[in-house]
C-alpha positions as CSV (number, residue, x, y, z in Angstrom):
1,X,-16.6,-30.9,1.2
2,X,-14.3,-28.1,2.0
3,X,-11.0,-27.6,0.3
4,X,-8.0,-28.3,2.4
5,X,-6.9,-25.0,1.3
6,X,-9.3,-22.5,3.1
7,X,-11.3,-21.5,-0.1
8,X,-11.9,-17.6,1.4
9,X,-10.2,-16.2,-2.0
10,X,-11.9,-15.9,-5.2
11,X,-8.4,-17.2,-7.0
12,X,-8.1,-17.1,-10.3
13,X,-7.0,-20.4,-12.2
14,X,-3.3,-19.3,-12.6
15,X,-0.3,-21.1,-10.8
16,X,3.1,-19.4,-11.4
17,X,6.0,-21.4,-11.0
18,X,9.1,-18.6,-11.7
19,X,9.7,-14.8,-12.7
20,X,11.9,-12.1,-13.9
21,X,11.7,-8.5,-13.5
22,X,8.0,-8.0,-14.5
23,X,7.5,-11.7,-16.2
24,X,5.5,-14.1,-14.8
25,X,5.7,-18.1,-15.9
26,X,2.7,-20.4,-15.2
27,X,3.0,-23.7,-14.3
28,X,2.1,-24.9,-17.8
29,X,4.4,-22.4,-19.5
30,X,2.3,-19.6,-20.1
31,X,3.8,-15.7,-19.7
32,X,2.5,-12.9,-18.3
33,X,3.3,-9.5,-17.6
34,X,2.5,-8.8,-14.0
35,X,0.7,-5.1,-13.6
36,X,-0.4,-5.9,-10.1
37,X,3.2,-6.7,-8.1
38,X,1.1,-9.5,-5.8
39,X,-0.9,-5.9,-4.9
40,X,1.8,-3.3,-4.9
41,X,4.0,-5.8,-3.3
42,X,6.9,-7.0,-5.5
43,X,8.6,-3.7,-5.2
44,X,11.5,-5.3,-7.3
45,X,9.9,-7.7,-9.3
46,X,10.5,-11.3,-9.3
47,X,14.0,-12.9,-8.8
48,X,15.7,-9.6,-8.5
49,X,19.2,-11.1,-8.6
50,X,20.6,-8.8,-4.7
51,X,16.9,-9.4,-3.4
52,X,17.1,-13.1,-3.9
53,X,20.6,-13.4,-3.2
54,X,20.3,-11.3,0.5
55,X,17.7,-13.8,1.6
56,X,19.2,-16.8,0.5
57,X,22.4,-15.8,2.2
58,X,20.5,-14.8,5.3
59,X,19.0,-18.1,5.1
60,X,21.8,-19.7,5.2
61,X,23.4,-18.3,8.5
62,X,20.2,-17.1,10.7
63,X,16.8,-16.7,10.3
64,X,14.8,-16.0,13.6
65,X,15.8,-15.5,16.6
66,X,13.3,-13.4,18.3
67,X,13.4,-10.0,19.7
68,X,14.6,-11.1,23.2
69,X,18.5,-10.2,21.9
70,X,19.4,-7.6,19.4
71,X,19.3,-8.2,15.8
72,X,21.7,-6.1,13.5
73,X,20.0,-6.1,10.4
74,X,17.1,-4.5,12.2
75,X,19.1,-2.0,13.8
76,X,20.6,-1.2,10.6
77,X,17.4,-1.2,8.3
78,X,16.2,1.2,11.0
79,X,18.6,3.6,10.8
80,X,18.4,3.9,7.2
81,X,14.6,4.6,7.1
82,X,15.4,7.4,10.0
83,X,18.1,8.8,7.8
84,X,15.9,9.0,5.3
85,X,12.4,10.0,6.7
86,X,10.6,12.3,9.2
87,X,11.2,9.6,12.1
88,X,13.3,9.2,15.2
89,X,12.7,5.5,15.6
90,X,11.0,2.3,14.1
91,X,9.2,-0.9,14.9
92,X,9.1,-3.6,12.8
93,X,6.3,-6.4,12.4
94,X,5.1,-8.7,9.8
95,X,2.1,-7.3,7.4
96,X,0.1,-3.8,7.0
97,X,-2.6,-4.4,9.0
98,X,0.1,-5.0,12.1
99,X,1.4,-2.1,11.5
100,X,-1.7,0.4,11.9
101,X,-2.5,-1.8,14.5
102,X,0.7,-0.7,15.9
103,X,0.0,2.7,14.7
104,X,-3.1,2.9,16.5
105,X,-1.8,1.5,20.1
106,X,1.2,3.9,19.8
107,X,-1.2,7.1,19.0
108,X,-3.5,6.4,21.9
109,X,-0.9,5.0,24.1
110,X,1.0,8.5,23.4
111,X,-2.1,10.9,24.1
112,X,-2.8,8.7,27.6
113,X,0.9,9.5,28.5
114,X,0.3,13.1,27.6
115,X,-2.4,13.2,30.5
116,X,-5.6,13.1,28.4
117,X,-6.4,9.4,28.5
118,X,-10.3,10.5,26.9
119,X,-8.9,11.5,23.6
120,X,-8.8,7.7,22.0
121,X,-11.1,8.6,18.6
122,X,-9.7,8.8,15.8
123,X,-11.0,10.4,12.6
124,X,-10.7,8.3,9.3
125,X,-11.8,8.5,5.8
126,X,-14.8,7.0,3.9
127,X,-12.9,4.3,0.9
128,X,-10.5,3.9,3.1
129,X,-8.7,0.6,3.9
130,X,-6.3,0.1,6.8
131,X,-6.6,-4.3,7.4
132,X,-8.1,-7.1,8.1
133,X,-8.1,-7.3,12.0
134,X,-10.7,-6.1,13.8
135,X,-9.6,-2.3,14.9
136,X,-8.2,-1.7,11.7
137,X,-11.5,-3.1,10.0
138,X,-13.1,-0.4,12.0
139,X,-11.1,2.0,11.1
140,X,-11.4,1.1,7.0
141,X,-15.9,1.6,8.2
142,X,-16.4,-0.6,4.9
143,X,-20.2,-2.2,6.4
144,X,-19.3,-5.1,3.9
145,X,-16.2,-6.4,5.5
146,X,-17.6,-5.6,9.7
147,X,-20.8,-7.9,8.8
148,X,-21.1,-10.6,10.8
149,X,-18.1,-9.9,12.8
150,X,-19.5,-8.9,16.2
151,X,-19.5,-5.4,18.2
152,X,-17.7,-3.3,16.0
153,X,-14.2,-2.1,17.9
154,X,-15.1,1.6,19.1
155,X,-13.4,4.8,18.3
156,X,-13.3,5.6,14.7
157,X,-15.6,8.1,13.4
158,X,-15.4,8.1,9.2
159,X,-15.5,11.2,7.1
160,X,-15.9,11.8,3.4
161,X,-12.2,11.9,1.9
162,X,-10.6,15.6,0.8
163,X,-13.3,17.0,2.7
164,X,-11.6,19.4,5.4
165,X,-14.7,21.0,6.5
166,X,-16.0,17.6,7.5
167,X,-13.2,16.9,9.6
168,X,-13.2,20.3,11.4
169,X,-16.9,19.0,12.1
170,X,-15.9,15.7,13.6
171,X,-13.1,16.5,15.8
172,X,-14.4,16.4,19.2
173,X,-13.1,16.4,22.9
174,X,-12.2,12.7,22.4
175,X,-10.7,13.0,19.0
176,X,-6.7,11.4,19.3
177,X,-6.2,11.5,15.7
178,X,-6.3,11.5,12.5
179,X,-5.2,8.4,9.9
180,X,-5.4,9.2,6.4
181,X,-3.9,6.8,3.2
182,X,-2.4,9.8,0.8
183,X,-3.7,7.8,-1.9
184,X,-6.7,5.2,-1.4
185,X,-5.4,2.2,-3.1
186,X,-8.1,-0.6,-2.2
187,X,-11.0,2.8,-2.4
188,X,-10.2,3.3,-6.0
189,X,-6.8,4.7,-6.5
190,X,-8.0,8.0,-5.2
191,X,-5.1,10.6,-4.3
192,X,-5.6,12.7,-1.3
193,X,-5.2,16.6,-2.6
194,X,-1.9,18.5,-1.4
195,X,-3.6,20.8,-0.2
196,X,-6.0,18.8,2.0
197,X,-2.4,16.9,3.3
198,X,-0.8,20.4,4.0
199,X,-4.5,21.0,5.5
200,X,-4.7,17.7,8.0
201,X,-1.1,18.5,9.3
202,X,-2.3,22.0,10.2
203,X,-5.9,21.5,12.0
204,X,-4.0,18.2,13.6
205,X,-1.1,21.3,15.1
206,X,-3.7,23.6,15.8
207,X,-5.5,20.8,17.9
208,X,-3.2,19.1,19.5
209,X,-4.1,16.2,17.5
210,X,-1.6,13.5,16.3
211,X,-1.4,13.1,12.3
212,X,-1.1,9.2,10.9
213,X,-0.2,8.1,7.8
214,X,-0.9,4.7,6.2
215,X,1.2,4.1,3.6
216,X,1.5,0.6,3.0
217,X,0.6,0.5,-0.2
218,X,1.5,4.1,-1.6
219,X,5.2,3.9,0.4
220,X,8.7,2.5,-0.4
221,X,9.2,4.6,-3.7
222,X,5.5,3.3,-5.1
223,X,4.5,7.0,-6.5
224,X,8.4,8.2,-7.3
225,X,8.8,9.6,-3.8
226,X,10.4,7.2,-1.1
227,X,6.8,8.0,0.6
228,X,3.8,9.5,-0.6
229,X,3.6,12.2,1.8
230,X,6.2,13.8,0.6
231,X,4.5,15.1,-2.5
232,X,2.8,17.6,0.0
233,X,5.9,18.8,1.8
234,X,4.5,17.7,5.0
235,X,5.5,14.9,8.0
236,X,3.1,13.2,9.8
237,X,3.9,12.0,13.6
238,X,3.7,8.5,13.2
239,X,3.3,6.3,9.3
240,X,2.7,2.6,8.7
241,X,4.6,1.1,6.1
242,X,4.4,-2.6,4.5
243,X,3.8,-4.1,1.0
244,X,6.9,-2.8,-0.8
245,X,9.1,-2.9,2.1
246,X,10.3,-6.6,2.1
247,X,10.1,-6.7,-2.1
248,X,7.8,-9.9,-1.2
249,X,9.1,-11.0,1.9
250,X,6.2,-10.0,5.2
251,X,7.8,-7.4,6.5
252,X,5.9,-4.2,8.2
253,X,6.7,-0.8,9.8
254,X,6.0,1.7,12.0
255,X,7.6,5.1,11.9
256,X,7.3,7.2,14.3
257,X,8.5,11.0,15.7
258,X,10.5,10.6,19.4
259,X,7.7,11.9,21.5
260,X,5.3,9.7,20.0
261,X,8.0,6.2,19.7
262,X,8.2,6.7,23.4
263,X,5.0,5.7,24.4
264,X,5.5,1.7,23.3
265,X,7.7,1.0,26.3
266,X,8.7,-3.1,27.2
267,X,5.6,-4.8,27.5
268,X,3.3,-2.5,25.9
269,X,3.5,-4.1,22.3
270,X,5.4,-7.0,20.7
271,X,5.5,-9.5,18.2
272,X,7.2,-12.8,17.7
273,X,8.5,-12.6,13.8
274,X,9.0,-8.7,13.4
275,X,12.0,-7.4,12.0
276,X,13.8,-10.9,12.5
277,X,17.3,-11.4,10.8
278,X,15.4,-12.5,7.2
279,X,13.0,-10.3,6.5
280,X,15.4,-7.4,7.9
281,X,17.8,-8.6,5.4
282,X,15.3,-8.5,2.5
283,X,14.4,-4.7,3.9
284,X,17.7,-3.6,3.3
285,X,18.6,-5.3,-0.3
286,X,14.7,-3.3,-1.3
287,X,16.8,-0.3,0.3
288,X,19.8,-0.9,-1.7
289,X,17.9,-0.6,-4.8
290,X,15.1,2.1,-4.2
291,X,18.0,4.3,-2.6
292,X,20.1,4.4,-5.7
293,X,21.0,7.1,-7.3
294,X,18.3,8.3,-10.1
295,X,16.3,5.1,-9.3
296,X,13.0,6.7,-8.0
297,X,13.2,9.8,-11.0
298,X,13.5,6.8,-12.9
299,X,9.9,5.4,-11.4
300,X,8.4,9.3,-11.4
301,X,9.5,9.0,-15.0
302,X,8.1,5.8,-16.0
303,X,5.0,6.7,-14.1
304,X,4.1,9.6,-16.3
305,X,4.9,7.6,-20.0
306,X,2.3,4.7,-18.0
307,X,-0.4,7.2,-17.1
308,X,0.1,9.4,-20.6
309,X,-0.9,6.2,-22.3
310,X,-3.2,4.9,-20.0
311,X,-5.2,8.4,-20.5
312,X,-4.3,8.3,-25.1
313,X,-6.5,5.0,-24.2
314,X,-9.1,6.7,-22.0
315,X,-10.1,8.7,-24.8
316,X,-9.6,5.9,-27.3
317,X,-12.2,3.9,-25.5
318,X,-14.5,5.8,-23.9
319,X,-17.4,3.2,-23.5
320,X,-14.1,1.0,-21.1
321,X,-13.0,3.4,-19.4
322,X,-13.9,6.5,-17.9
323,X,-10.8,8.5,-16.4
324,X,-7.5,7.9,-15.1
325,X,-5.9,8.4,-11.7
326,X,-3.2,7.7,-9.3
327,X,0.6,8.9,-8.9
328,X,4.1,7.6,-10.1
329,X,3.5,3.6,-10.5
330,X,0.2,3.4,-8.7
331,X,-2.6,4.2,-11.3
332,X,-6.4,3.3,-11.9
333,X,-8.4,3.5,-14.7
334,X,-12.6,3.7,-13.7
335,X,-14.2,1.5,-16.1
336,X,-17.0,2.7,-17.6
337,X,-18.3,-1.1,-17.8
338,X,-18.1,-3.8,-14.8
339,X,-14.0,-4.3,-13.9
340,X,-14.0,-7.6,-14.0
341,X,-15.0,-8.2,-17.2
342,X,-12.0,-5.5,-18.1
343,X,-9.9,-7.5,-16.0
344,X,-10.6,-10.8,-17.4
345,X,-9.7,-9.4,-21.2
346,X,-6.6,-8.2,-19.8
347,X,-5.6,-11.8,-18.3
348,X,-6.4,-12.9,-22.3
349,X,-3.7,-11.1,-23.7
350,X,-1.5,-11.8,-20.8
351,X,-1.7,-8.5,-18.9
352,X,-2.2,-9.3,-14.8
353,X,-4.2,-6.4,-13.7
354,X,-5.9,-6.1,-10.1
355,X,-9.5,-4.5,-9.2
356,X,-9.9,-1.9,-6.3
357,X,-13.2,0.4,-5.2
358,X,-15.3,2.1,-7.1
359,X,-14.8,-0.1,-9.9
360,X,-11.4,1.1,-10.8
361,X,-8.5,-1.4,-12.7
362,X,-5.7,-1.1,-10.5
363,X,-1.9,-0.7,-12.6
364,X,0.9,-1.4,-9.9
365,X,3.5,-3.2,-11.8
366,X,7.1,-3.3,-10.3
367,X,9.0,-0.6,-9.6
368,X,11.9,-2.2,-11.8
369,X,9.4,-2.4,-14.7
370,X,11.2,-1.2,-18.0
371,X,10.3,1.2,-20.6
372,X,9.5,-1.5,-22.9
373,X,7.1,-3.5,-20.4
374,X,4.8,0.0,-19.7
375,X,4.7,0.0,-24.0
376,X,3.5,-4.3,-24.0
377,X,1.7,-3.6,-21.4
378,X,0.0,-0.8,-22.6
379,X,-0.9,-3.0,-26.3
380,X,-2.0,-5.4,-24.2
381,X,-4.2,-2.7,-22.3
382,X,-5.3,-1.4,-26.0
383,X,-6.4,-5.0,-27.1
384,X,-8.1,-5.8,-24.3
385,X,-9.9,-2.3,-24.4
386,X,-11.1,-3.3,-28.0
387,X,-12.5,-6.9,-27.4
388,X,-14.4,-5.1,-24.4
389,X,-15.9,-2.2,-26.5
390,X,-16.9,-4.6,-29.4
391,X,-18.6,-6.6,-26.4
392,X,-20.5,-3.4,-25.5
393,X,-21.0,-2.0,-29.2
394,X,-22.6,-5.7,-29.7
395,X,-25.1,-5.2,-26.6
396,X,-26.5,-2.0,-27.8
397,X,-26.9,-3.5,-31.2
């Protein structure tokens, strides 16, 4: 008989009841130090003292109200991430996949209203992943998740990733755009190149072709930038954002230049719970933080003490892991044995790690995380990394 609970997750057999910072607490009392941040989510940890006390006071005066009135703490979130980003104007929605749905309706809707209605395709990268509904599933091109789904949704034509003379090849007379992830999180933790960024912003000028970026997971301070993007010293037209925004509250983005805002007139796209009064307010307290002062050299900082251990244990251990990648507090280490089992050490010694593509540990711990959590986390990471080459050394034997 089926679970009541829709049993479409592989969960592991851990119930968490309370946290702090980058400490979990299971129901039965056991602690752990969270490395995955509910999947680059918990931006600020767990019961970040102004996180938890904007909602709860949010909570306690409004929380929904729709968007058939104004809400202020929409129009205020939105004006920060203009201040502080390439956009004009922002639309807010629940989840990631929303927003490059939203993405993808304001890029075509915007070419239609420059006159060339034909130009819908869109040119996307192979280890990509953009969602869970069906256009955005199209757009990820991963045959595993479209099976059994139906007529897959047309209009996304997949190319190998930093590969620029494969997308001069594919743009065509009905090529829109082009959405790109500056670093794959789900595909393996695989950062884009600069120079292919810098490269995609010019073919998409020389073309006439408009340049989205999905950076749900690799946005809201993640690699020591408030966006990814920026690394490159470029601006794409329009960018989803998600994950990190809300610290844990759903809460999604889009981000877009005037000319290309301007195509989602009344009617054209909507959404009930979007930037309501609640998650709005969590969106600003993430703000509050990320936008401080020193905070995100502080994440660029602690970024390069994780990855200079992760890669002292790399070497260490070279029949676990095979090399390390990433930026700021978004880091992978390809295992040189199947993940899981790398994974399943970790949760021994109390270290929460996540899996992504090609068989890559994901490290995405809180942007809060201190100096001393990267160094327990990284002994933690060194244990494991021994009980899983005596498990190999063993094998051969």
């Amino acid at each position: 008989m089926i679970s009541a609970l829709l049993p479409n997750y592989a969960r592991a057999d851990l119930a968490f009841e309370r946290g702090e910072g980058a400490w979990l607490w299971t129901v039965d009392g056991r602690r752990f130090l969270d490395f995955g941040s509910g999947i680059a989510t918990a931006s600020l940890g767990h019961g970040h003292p102004h996180l938890s006390k904007a909602i709860a006071e949010q909570a306690a005066k409004v929380m929904h109200v729709s968007n058939l009135y104004r809400i202020p703490q929409a129009e205020k979130l939105a004006a920060r991430l203009v201040e502080h980003t390439f956009a004009d104007s922002v639309f807010f929605c629940n989840s990631g996949a929303e927003a490059n749905e939203g993405m993808i309706k304001m890029m075509r809707r915007a070419m239609s209203d420059a006159g060339k209605p034909e130009r819908f395709r869109f040119i996307t990268f192979e280890g990509a992943f953009h969602g869970r509904t069906l256009a955005t599933l199209a757009a990820t091109g991963n045959a595993k998740y479209l099976e059994g789904f139906g007529p897959v949704v047309e209009g996304f034509d997949q190319v190998p990733f930093n590969n620029m003379n494969a997308v001069r090849n594919a743009i065509g007379a009905a090529t829109c755009g082009i959405i790109v992830e500056p670093v794959q999180g789900e595909g393996g933790v695989r950062p884009a190149d600069m120079q292919f960024l810098r490269d995609l912003r010019a073919v998409c000028d020389e073309y006439g072709l408009i340049l989205g970026m999905d950076e749900v997971q690799s946005g809201m301070g993640r690699t020591g930038k408030l966006f990814a993007h920026e690394w490159a010293g470029i601006t794409p037209d329009v960018m989803s954002a998600a994950k990190g925004i809300g610290g844990g509250f759903p809460l999604g983005a889009v981000l877009a230049k005037e000319q290309f805002a301007k195509a989602l007139k009344p009617g054209t796209h909507g959404t009930t719970f979007g930037g309501n009064p609640l998650a709005c307010a969590a969106g600003n307290a993430v703000l509050d933080v990320i936008l401080a002062p020193g905070f995100l050299d502080g994440v660029q900082r602690k970024g390069e003490k994780m990855r200079a251990g992760l890669e002292q244990i790399a070497r260490d251990f070279p029949t676990v892991f095979e090399d390390v990648r990433g930026l700021g507090l978004l880091l992978g280490l390809k295992c040189a044995m199947p993940q899981g089992e790398v994974q399943a050490a970790c949760a021994a010694q109390g270290l929460m790690a996540i899996t992504a593509g090609d068989n890559v540990l994901r490290l995405a711990p809180p942007l809060v995380v201190t100096e001393s959590d990267i160094e327990q986390g990284l002994a933690m990471l060194r244990r494991a990394a021994e009980t899983c080459a005596g498990k190999t050394q063993a094998a051969a034997q």
